[in-house]
C-alpha positions as CSV (number, residue, x, y, z in Angstrom):
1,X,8.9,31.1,-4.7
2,X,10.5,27.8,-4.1
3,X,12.1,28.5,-1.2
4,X,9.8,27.3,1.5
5,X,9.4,24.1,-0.6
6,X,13.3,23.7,-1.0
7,X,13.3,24.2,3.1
8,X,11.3,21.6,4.0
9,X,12.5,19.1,1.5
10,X,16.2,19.5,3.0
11,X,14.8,19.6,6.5
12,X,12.4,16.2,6.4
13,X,14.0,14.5,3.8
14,X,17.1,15.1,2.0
15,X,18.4,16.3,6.2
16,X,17.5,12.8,7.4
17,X,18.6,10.7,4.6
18,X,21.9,11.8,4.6
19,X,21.9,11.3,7.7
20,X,20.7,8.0,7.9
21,X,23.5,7.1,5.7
22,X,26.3,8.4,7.2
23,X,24.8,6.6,10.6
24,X,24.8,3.3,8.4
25,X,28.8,3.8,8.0
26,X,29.6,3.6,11.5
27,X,29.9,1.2,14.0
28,X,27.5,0.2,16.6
29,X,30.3,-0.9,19.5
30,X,32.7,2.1,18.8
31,X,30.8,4.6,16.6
32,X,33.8,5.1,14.3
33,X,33.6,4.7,10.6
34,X,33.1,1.3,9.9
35,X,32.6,1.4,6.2
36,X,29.6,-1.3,4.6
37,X,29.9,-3.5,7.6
38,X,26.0,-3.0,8.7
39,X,25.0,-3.5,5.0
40,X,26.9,-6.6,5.2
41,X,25.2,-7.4,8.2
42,X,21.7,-6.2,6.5
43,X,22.3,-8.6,3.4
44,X,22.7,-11.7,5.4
45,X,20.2,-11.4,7.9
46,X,17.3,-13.6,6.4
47,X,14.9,-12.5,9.1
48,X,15.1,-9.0,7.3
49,X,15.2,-10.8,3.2
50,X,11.7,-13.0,4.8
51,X,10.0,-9.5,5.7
52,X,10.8,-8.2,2.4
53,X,9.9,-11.2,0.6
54,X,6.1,-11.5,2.4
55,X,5.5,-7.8,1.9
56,X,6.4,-8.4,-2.1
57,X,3.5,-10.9,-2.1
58,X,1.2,-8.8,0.7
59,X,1.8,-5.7,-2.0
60,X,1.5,-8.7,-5.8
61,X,-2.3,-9.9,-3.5
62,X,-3.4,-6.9,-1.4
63,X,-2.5,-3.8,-3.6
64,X,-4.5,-5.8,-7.0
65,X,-7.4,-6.6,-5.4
66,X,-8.0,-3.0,-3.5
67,X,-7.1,-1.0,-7.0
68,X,-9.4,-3.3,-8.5
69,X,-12.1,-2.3,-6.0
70,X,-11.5,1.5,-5.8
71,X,-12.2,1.0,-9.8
72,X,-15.2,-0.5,-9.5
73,X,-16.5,1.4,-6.9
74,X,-15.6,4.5,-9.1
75,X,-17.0,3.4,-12.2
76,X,-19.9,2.6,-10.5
77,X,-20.0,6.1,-8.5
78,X,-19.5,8.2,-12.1
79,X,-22.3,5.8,-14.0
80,X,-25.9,7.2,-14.2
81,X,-27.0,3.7,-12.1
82,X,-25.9,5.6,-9.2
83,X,-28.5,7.4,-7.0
84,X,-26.7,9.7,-3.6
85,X,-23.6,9.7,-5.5
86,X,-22.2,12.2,-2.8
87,X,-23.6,10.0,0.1
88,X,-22.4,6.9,-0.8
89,X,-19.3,8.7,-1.9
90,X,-18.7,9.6,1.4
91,X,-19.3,6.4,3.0
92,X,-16.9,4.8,1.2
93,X,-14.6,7.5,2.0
94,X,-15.0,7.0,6.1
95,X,-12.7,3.8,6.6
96,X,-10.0,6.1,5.7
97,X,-10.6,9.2,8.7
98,X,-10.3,6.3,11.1
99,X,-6.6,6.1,12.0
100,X,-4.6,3.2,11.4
101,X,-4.4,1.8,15.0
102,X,-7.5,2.2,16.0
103,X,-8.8,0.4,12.8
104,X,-6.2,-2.2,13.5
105,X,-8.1,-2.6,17.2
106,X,-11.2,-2.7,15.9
107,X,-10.3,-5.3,13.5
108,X,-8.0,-7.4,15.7
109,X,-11.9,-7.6,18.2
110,X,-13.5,-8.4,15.1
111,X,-11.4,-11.4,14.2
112,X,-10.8,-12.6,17.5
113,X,-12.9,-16.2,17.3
114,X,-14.0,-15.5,21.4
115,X,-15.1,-12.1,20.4
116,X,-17.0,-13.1,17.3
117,X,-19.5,-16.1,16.7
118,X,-20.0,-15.8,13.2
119,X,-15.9,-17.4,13.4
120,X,-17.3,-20.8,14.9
121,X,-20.0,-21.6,11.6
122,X,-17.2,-23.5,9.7
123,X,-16.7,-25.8,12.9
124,X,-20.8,-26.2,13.5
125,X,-21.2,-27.3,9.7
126,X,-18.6,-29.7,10.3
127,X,-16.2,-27.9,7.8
128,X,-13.1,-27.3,10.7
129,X,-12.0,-28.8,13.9
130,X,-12.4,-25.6,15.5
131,X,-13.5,-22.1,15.2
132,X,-11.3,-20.1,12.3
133,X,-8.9,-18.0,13.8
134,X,-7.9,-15.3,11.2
135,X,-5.1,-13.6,13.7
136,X,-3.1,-17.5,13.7
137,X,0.2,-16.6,12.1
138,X,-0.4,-18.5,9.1
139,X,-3.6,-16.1,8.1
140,X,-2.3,-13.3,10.1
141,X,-1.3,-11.5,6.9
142,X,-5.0,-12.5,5.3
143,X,-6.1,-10.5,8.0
144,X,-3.7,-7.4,7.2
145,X,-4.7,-7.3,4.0
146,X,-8.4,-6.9,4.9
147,X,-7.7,-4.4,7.6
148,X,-5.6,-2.4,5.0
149,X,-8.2,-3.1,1.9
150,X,-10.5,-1.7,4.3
151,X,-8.8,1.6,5.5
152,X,-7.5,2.7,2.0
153,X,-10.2,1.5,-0.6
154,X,-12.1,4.7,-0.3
155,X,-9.5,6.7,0.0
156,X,-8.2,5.2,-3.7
157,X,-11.7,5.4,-5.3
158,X,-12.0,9.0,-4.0
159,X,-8.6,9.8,-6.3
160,X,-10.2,8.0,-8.8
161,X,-13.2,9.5,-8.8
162,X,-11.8,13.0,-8.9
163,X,-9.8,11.7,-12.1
164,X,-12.9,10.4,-13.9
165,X,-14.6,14.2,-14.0
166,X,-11.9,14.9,-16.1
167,X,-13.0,12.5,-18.7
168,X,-14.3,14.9,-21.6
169,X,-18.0,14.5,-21.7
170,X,-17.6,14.9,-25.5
171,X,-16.4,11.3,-26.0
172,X,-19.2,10.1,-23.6
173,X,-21.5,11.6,-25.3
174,X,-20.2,10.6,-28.8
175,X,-19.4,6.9,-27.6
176,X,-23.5,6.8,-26.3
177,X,-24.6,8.1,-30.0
178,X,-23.1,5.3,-31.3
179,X,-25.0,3.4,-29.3
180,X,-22.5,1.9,-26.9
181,X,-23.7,0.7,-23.3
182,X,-22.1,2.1,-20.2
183,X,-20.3,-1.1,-19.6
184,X,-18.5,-0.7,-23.1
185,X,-17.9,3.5,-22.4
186,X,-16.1,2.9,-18.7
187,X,-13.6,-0.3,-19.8
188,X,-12.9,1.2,-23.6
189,X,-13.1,5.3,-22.7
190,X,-13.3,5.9,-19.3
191,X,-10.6,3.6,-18.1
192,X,-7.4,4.3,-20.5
193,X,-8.2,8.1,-20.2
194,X,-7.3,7.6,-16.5
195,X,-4.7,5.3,-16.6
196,X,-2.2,8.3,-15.3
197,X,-3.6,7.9,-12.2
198,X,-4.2,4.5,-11.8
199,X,-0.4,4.1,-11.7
200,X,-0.3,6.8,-9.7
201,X,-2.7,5.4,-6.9
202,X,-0.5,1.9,-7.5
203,X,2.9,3.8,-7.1
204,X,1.8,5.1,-3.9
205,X,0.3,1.5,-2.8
206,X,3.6,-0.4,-4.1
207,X,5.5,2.3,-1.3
208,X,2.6,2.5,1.6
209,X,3.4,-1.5,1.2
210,X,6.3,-1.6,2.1
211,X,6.2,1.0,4.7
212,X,3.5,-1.2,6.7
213,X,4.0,-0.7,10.6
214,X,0.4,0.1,12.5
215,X,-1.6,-3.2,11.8
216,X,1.6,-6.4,12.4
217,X,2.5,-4.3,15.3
218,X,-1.1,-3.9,17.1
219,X,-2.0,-7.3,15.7
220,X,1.5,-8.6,17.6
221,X,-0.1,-7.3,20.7
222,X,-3.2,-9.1,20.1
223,X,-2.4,-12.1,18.6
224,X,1.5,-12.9,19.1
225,X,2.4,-12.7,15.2
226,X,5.9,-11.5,15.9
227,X,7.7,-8.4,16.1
228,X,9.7,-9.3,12.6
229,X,6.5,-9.8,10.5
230,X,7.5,-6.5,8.1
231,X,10.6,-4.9,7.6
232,X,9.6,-1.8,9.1
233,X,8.8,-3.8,12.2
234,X,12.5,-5.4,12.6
235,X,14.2,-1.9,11.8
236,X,12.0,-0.3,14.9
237,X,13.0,-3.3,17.0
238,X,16.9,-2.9,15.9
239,X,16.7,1.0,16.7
240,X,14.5,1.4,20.0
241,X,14.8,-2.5,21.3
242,X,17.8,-3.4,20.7
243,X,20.2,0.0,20.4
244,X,21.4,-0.6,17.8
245,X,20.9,2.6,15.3
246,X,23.7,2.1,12.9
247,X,22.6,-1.2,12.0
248,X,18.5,0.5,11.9
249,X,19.5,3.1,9.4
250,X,21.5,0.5,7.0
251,X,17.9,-1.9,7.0
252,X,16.3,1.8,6.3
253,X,18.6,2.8,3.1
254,X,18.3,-0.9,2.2
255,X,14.6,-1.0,2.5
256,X,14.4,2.7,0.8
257,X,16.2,1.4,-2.5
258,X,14.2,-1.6,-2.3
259,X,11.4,1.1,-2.8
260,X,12.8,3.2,-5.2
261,X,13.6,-0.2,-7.5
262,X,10.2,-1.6,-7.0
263,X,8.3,1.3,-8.0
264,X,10.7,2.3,-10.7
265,X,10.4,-1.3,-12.5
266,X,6.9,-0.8,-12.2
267,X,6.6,2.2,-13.7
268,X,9.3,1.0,-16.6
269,X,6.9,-1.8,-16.9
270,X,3.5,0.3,-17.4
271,X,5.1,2.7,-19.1
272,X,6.4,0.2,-21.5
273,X,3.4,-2.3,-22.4
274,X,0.3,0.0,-21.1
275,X,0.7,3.7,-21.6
276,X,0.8,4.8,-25.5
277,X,3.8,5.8,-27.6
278,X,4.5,9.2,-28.7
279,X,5.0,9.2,-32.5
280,X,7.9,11.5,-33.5
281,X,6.4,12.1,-36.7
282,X,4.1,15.2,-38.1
283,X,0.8,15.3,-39.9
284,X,0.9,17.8,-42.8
């Protein structure tokens, strides 16, 4: 029975990264073994370390605020104040069938300051020199995290909201005879019974993070942001620009155990000061 799944976990993952390692041992010039040279070459280029470092605060920014709107949106969705529950459900849901680059277009019209006049209010009220320009590299990552908010806010509250009609209706019901309000049942009951899978949704945000590609790379195109703005960015500029694959697949196991340390700390973290402790001991 676990055969097929055993297949296609050696075939698109446990194939490739092996691999991708043994590519990282060898030698761009003459292809022989060239032992931790690229990883040498990987842990002094700061290009790469500033990529990492602006995706750690893209993820610490971005990834709060959109789990903290897929909550709300959730709560509010699973709360008898809520009237179309499936339609606006589904609204919420629709950023998410739009695929990445053509959100990223859409987006990249939106906050061009030529495109849109609602840019050049700031500037008329006397507040800037000039229209705001949201692609200009020093917002350019602002702008990311909206287009990304956007895109996968739905998608979160849609997990979410699957999660919260597992809530036993007992407890509601016993929590509203005792004459709490709903505001009090969804932070005190229906919160910490689905705290699983708020980590989950964060674990999953922590790696999409730092896997971002679609939006710097259309954005580049629009706006000039650069093609090393995310560290995904400078490993598909080392591989297909540049030739060089040995030094790519080094900057890909680096970046992977980046990943897996990130989202292991966080989960050490959680696990340690947020989800409850088993107690060893019986009651008789």
């Amino acid at each position: 029975m676990t055969v097929p799944f055993l297949a296609l976990f050696a075939l698109f993952f446990a194939g490739p990264l092996i691999y991708s390692i043994v590519l990282s041992l060898r030698s761009p010039l003459t292809g022989g073994f060239a032992g931790l040279l690229n990883y040498r070459t990987v842990i002094g280029n700061a290009e790469f370390w500033s990529g990492v470092q602006r995706m750690a605060y893209f993820g610490a920014v971005q990834v709060s605020v959109m789990i903290g709107l897929a909550i709300l949106l959730a709560m509010f969705l699973d709360s008898p104040y809520c009237k179309g529950k499936r339609f606006f459900a589904l609204i919420y849901f629709l950023p998410y069938a739009v695929p990445g680059v053509i959100a990223a277009i859409m987006w990249g019209f939106l906050l061009e300051p030529d495109l849109n006049g609602a840019l050049s209010i700031p500037a008329k009220l006397g507040l800037t020199s000039g229209a705001v320009n949201p692609l200009d590299y020093r917002l350019a990552l602002y702008a990311i995290m909206l287009i990304v908010t956007w895109e996968f806010t739905g998608y979160n509250m849609t997990i979410l909201l699957t999660s919260l009609t597992n809530v036993p209706r007992q407890a509601l019901e016993a929590a509203k005879i005792d004459g709490a309000s709903e505001l009090s049942i969804a932070w005190r009951i229906k919160l910490p019974l689905i705290r699983r899978t708020v980590l989950f949704i964060v674990i999953l945000s922590i790696i999409g993070t730092l896997q971002l590609f679609n939006e710097p790379v259309i954005l580049n195109d629009i706006a000039s942001i650069g093609s090393s703005y995310t560290p995904n960015q400078i490993i598909y500029n080392t591989a297909f620009s540049f030739g060089n694959e040995q030094l790519a697949a080094a900057q890909s196991v680096v970046l992977a155990a980046i990943t897996i340390v990130a989202t292991t700390a966080f989960f050490g973290l959680v696990r340690r000061h947020v989800m409850p402790r088993t107690s060893n001991r019986t009651v008789a």
